[in-house]
N, C-alpha and C positions, 0 to 999 in steps of 0.2 A: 504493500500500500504506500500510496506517495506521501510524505511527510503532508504537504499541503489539504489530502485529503483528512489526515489524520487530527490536524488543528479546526478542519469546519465539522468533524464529528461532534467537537467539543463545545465547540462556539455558535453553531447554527443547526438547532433539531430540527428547523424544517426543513434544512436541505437547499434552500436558496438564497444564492447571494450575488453580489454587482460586483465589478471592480474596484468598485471605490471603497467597497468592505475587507475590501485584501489590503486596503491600506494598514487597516486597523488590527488584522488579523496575519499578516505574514511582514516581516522588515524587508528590508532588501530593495532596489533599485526596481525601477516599471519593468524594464527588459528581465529581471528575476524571478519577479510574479507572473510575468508572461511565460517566462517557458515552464513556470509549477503549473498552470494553467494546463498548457499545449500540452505536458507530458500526463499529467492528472487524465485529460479527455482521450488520449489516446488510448492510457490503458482502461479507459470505460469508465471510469470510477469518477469523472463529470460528467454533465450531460449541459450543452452547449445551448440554453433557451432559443437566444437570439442574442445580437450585439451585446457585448457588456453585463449579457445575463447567463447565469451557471446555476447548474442544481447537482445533486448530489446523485449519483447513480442508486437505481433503488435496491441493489442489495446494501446502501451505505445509508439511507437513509431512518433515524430513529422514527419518526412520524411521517406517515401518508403525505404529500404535498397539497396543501386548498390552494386550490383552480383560479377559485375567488382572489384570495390575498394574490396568486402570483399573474394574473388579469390585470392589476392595476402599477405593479414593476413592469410590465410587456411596453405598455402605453398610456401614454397619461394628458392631464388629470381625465381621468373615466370615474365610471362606478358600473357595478355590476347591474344589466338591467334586463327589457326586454323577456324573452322565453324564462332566461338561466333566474332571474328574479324571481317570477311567478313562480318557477316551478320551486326554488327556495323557501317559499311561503309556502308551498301546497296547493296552490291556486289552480296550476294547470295537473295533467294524470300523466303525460306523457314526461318519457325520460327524456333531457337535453344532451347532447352528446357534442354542442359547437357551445363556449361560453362567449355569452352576449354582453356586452357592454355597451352605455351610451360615453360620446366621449364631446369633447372641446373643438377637437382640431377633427380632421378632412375624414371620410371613416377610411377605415384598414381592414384587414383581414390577416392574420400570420396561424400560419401552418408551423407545429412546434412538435417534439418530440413528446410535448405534455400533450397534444392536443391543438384544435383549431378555437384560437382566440378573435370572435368578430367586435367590430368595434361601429357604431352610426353615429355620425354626426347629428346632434339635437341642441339648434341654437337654444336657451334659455335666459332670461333675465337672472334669476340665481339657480346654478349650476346644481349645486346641492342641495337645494331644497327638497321636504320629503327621502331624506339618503340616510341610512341609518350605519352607525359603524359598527359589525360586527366583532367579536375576539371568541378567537377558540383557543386551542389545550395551550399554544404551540407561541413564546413570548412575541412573534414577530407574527402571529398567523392572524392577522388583521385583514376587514373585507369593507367596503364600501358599500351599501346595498340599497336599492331603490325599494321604499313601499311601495305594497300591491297597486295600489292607484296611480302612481307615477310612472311601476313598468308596462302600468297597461297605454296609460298618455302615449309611452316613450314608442310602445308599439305601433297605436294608432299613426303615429307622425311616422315612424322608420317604412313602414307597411302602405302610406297614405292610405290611412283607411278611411270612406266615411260612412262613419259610426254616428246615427242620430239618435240610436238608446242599446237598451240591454241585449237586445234580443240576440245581435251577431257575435257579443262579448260570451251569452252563453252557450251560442249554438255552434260556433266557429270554434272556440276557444274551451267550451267545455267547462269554462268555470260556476261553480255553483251560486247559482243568488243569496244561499244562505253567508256566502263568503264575502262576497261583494256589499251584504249589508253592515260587514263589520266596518265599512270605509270611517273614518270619521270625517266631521265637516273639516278639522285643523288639516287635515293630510289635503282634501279637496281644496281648501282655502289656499294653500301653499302652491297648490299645481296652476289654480287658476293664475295666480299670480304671475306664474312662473313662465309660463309658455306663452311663446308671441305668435305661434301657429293658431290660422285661424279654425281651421279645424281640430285641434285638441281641443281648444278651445268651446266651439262647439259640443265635443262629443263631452267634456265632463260637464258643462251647462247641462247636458243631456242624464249625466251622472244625478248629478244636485239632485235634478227634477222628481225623476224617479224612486230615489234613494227618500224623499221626502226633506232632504236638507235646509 
């Protein structure tokens, strides 16, 4: 095992880290931590995310890696949204197998050894509104995640959907009414706010309505 991998066993249980963490975690010159890097991935014992980003091979890794926390190191500022959202709530039945994000900047799409990370572009007034911060077991396994009524907004716009009430939200999407009435107005207040699309716009008007708000 490479010395290098031997210090992120100790320093990083969830297995993923940047370059700029090798600062902190190996001495040595850039071109020194480069080739602990290159020899590290060769012999498998890295796994090369994308630019600047490493994960830990998984027979090395102490903990599972979350999709979520490593979605938002891939591209940023994001949050977790869209399908991978909903179906984080429960909302949707189906499994997600591409994590979805809404993001800032132009959308992306990266194909990774973890997985296929999407990213859409969704102008907003504030970005994080309605975004909750998730932590699991794991000190760095932090997530960004949209409530259920924001990844449905973020859907609506990604999708151009138009949606002037419930019915395609549950006949399309499968989500339960009984789910959908848990929305609160605060979370609805926050999206209305939020989005300059006319149509989200629209379709949570359409939310309010119904939902009795």
């Amino acid at each position: 095992m490479q010395t290098l991998t031997e210090k992120l066993l100790n320093v990083s249980p969830d297995g993923c880290f940047s370059t700029d963490d090798l600062f902190h975690f190996v001495s040595g010159s850039a071109d020194a931590r480069h080739s602990l890097i290159k020899r590290a991935v060769v012999a498998g014992e890295i796994i090369r995310v994308r630019r600047g980003l490493y994960c830990l091979g998984p027979p090395y890794r102490r903990d599972p890696v979350n999709l979520h926390t490593v979605a938002q190191y891939i591209y940023g500022p994001s949050y977790i949204s869209l399908e991978s959202a909903l179906s984080y709530h429960g909302w949707i039945p189906e499994a997600v197998y591409t994590v979805t994000s809404a993001s800032v900047g132009e959308s992306k799409t990266f194909r990774t050894p973890l997985g296929t990370f999407r990213y859409t572009r969704i102008p907003q007034n504030r970005f994080f509104s309605a975004v909750e911060r998730t932590v699991g077991d794991g000190s760095r396994d932090i997530a960004l995640i949209a409530r259920p009524i924001k990844a449905l907004a973020d859907y609506v716009y990604a999708y151009r959907k138009d949606w002037n009430s419930l019915d395609p939200v549950v006949h399309d999407l499968r989500i339960d009414r009984e789910d959908l009435a848990t929305v609160s107005e605060e979370d609805l207040e926050e999206a209305m706010e939020s989005y300059r699309s006319r149509r989200v716009r629209r379709f949570l008007s359409a939310v309010r309505s119904e939902l009795g708000s």
